[in-house]
N, C-alpha and C positions, 0 to 999 in steps of 0.2 A: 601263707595260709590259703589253703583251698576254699575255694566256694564250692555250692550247690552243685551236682554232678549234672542234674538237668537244666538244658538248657530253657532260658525264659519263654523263648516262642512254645514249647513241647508243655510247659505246665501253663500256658495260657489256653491251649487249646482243649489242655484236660479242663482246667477248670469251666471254663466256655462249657464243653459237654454236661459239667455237672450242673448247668439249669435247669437242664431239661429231661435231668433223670431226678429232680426232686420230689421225693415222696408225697401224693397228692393230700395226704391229711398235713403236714408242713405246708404245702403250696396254696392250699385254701385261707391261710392266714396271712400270706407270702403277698409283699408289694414287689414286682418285676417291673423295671427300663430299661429305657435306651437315651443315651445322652449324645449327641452329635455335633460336632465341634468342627469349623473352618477360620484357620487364618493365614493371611494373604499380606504380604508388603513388599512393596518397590522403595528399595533405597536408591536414590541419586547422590549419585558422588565420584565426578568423573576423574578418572576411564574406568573406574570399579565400580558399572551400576549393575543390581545384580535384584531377578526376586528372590522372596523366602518364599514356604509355605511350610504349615502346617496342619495335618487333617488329624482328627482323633474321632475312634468309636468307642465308646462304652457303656456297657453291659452294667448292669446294678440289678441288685436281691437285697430284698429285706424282710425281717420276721420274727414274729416275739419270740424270746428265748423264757420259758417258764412265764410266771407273774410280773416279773420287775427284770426282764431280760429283752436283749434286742440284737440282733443278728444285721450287719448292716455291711456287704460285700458289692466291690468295684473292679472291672476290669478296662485297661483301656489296648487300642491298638490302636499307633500314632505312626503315619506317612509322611516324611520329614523331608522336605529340599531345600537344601544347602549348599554352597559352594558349585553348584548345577551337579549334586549328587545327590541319590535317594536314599533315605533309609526307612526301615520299616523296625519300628519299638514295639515291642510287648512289655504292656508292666500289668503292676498289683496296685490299681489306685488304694483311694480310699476304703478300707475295711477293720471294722470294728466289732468287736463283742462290749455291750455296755448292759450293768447292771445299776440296779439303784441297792441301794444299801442304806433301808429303813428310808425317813422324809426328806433326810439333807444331808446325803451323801451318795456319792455314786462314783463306779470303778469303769475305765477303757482301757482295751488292750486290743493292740492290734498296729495296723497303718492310720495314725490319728495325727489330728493336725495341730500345730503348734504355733504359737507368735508371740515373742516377749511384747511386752507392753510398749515399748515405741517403735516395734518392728525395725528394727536397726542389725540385732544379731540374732535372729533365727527366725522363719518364716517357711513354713510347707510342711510336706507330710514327712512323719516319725517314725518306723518301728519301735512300740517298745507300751509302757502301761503309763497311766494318770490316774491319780484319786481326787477327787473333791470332794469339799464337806464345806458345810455351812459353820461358823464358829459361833453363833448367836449375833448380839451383836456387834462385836470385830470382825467382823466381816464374813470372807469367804477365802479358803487358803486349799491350794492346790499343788501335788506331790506327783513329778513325770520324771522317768527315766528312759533315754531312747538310743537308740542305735541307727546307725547310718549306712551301714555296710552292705547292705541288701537294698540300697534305693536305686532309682539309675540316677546316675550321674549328671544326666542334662539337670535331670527335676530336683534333684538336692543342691545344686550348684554349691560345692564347695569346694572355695578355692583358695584356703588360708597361707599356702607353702606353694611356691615357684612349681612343685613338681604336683600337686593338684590341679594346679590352673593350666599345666600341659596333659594333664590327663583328660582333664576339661575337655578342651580342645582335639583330642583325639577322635579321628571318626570311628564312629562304629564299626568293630571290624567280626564276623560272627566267625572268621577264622581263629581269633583270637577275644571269645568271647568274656570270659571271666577278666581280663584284663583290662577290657574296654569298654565294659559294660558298667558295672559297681562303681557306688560311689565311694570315698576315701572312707575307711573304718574309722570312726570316732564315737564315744561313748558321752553322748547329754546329760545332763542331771539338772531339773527345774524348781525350785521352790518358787511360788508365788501367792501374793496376798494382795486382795483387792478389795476395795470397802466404799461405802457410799454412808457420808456423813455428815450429819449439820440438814438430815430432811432431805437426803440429797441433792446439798448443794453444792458436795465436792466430793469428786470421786480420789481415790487415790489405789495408784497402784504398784506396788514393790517387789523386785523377782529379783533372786539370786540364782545364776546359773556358772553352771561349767562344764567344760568339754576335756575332753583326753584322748590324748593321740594314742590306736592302735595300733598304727601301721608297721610297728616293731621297725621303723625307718630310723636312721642314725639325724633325723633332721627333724624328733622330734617338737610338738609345740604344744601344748597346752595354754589354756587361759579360761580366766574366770570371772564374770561380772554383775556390779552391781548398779541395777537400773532403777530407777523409778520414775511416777508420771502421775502427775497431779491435771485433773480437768476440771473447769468453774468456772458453768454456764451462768450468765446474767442476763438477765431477761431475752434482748434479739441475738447477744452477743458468747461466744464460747471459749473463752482460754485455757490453752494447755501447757505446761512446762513439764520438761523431763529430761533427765541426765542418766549417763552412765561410767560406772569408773569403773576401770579391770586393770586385770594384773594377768599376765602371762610368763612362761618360762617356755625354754626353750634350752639347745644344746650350749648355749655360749653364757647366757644369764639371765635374768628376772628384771620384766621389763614393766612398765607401766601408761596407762592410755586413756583417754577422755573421751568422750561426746558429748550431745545433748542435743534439744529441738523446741523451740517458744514458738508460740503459733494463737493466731486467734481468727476467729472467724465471725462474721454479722448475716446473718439471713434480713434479708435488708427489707422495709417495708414497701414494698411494691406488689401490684396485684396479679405476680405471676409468681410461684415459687421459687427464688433464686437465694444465692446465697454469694458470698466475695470472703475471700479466706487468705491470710498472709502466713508464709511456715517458714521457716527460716531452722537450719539444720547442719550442726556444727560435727568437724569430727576433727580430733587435734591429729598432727603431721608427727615425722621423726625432730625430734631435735639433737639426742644425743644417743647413748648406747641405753639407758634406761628408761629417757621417757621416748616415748613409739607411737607410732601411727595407730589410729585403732583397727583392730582387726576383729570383722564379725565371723561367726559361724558361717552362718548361710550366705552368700552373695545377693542382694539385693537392690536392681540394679535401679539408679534414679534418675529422673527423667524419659520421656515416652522415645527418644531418637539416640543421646548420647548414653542411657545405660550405663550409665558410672557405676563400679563399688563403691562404697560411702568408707571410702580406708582415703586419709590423707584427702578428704574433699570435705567443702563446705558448699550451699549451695542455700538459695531465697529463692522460694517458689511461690507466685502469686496466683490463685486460682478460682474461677468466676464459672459456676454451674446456673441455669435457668432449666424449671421444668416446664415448658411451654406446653403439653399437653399430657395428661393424664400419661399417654403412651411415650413420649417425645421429649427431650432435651437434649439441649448443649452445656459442652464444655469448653473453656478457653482455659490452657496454663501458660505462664513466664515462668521460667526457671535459669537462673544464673547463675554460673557455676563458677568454683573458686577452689585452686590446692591451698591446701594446711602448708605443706613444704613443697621445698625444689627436688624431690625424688620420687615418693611415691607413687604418683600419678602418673601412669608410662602412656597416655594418651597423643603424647605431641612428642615433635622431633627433636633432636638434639640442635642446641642453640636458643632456646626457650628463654624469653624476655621477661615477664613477669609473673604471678600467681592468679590472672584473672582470664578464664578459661574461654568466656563468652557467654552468649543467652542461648537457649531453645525455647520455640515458638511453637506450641502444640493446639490444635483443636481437634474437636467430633463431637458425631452427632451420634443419639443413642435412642434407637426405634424398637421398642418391645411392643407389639399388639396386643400380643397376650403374655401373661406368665412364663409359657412354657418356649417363648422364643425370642431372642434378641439380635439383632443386628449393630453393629457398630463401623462408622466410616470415618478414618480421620485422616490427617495429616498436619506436617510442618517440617520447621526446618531449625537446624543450629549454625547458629554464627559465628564463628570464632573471632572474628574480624569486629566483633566486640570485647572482647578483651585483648590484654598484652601479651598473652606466653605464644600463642601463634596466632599475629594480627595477619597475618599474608595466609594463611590457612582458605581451603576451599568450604564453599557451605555446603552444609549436609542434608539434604531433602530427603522427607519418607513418607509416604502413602501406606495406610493399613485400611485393611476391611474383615471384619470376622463375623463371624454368626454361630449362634448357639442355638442347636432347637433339642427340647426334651419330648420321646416321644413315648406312648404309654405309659 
């Protein structure tokens, strides 16, 4: 299947142009920025210690469309090093046409952003439309269909099939752009329902989704799932539960998968604003040819250092925020990490002694002065040498620093 005959950098620079040729009676109503983005980390982990970086500029336009209409366009251009290699991304961030449609309903279409309710299988930006509407009192029920095929590929990260996760991994090549560029062709469909009940004192939230392989590949995969998530605040305290069951198919046969996530949180009584939160986050392993590892849409990785996909992983995250000043706080997390089975997890070496992966030790500080800018500085480190599957494993240290400043 062909893509776009133009290439991304070429309709980024058209688009760019089109700011500044917009007609001044549109532009009088028109909100214009600039979003500037830096991130920076040193991973230690010898003899492969190596930085990242990543820079992004973008450009936004905004502007009512009629009465009940709203025009809301993003471009970014992202300076990437890698592997002590550069790359330079053009994309189409976030951009939307949204209408309202009468008091309690409203229509998007466009690059729109999406996240099932436990954030486990789909997460970032969409091609494609959403409806919401208000249903009186049963709540609020929302209707999305999206496409994948026109994203880039770092920012969609999907990597459901062996030969996704090497395209993944492909660098950038603009000699062979449509190949290495796009992300795998797969077709979304979201039903969900959300509702807030009892005076809201419980929310609940229920999505049926599913995906469909385009890729006209002889490998390929479908799957469909059904999630929900119940939250039920009590006084200092917040709990959540929520699960997911799916079914997939594929070239060999029909398979089936589990998750889920219990979690509560205490904003504790002390006279700084803090909060202490336990999350604990399940995803079942392969056991046989039918029941399977779970497998998300989007890759979603867990933890700030080890970056897991949550396929064949379970993992208890203990996490302690303070707001020490208006402008100012910390974060500490523990996270422990744990395979479902003895395969899926291709993290460690062959020879692997048991299912207990080890902990990550993460902190940062987070400095916003004003609204319009944030800085953040962390680090830590993962231990494998706290669990069994690789206790002789080396520790893995990481240093980040990023900054965001929005400017007009």
């Amino acid at each position: 299947m062909k893509k776009l005959f133009l290439p991304l950098h070429g309709l980024f620079l058209i688009l760019l142009i089109g700011f500044f040729l917009i007609p001044a009676k549109i532009a009088s109503a028109a909100d214009v920025g600039l979003i500037v983005s830096q991130e920076a980390s040193y991973e230690i982990y010898e003899p492969d210690n190596r930085v990242l970086y990543k820079g992004t500029i973008m450009p936004w336009f905004s502007t009512p469309l009629g009465k009940t209409g709203r025009l809301y366009l993003s471009l970014g251009m992202t300076a990437d090093y890698e592997n002590e290699e550069w790359s330079f991304i053009p994309e189409l961030m976030e951009t939307e046409i949204k209408y309202r449609l009468g008091e309690n309903s409203e229509i998007r279409a466009g690059r729109i952003f999406y996240e099932d309710p436990l954030a486990f299988i789909a997460m970032g930006l969409f091609d494609g439309v959403r409806y919401s509407t208000d249903i009186g009192t049963a709540g609020r029920l929302n209707i999305g269909a999206f496409y994948t095929g026109f994203l880039f590929k770092k920012s969609a990260y999907i990597t459901i099939t062996e030969d996704e996760l090497d395209l993944y991994n492909e660098v950038l090549d603009y000699s062979n752009f449509y190949e290495s560029y796009f992300a795998p062709r797969r077709l979304v469909a979201a039903l969900d329902w959300e509702q807030w009940s009892l005076s809201e004192l419980l929310r609940i939230q229920i999505s049926l989704i599913g995906q469909f392989d385009l890729s006209g590949s002889a490998k390929l995969y479908h799957s469909q799932y059904l999630t929900g998530k119940i939250v039920i605040p009590v006084k200092a305290f917040v709990f959540e539960l929520g699960g997911i069951a799916g079914l997939a198919e594929n070239a060999q046969n029909y398979q089936v998968f589990f998750a889920g996530e219990l979690g509560i949180a205490w904003n504790l009584p002390t006279p700084i604003h803090d909060k202490l939160s336990v999350t604990g986050r399940f995803s079942g392993g392969t056991i046989n040819n039918t029941l399977s590892a779970f497998v998300p849409i989007t890759t979603i990785p867990q933890g700030y250092i080890l970056k897991a996909k949550l396929s064949g992983l379970s993992m208890i995250q203990a996490e302690y925020t303070a707001r020490l000043h208006q402008s100012f706080s910390l974060q500490f997390f523990s996270s422990y990490f744990i395979t479902s089975d003895m395969g899926t997890y291709d993290g460690i070496p062959d020879g692997r002694n048991g299912y207990f992966l080890g902990n990550e030790f993460y902190g940062q500080a987070v400095w916003s002065p004003f609204s319009d800018l944030q800085i953040k500085l962390g680090g830590g480190v993962f231990l494998p040498s706290l669990g069994d599957a690789d206790k002789n494993g080396k520790a893995f240290w990481q240093i980040d620093l990023s900054a965001v400043v929005a400017l007009f």
